[in-house]
C-alpha positions in Angstrom: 0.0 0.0 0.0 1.5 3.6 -1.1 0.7 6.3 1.5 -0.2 9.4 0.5 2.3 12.4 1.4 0.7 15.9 2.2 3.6 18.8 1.4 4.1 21.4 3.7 2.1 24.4 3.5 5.2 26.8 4.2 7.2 24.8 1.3 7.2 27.6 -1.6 7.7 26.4 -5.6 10.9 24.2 -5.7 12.2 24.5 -2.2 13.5 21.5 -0.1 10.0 20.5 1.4 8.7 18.7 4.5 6.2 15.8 3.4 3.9 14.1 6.4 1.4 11.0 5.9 -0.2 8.7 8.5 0.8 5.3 8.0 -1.1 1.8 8.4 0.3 1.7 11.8 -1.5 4.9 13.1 2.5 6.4 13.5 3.0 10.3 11.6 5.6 10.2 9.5 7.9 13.3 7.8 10.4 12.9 4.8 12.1 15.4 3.1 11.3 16.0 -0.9 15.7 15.2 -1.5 14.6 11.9 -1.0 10.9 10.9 -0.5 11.3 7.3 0.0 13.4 7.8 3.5 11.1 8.4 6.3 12.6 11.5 8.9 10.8 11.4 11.7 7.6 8.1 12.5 5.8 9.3 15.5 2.5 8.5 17.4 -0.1 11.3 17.1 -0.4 12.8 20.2 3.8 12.7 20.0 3.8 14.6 17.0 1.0 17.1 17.8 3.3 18.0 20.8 6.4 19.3 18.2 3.7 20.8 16.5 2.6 22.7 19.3 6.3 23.3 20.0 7.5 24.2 17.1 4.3 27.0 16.7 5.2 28.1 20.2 9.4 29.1 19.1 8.4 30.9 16.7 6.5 33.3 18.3 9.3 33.8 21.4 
């Protein structure tokens, strides 16, 4: 089964992007555009929701 990869929304027109799916396994998973068959980052949800939250909170400090 081929996941389906969602591109960032902050990725502008031939920039090094972030990609994210949900896989089978219920885990989040990130990979780069450079190379979209190597997985990043595999994370449970409420895992990843928190370095969402994180991330959203550095960059408003």
């Amino acid at each position: 089964m081929n996941q389906r990869w969602q591109k960032s929304s902050y990725c502008s027109e031939g920039s090094s992007c972030i990609h994210v799916s949900a896989s089978p396994t219920g885990k989040v998973k990130l990979t780069e555009s450079a190379d979209p068959t190597g997985v990043i980052l595999a994370a449970r949800p409420t895992a990843f929701a928190a370095l969402i939250r994180k991330a959203k909170e550095a960059d408003h400090v």
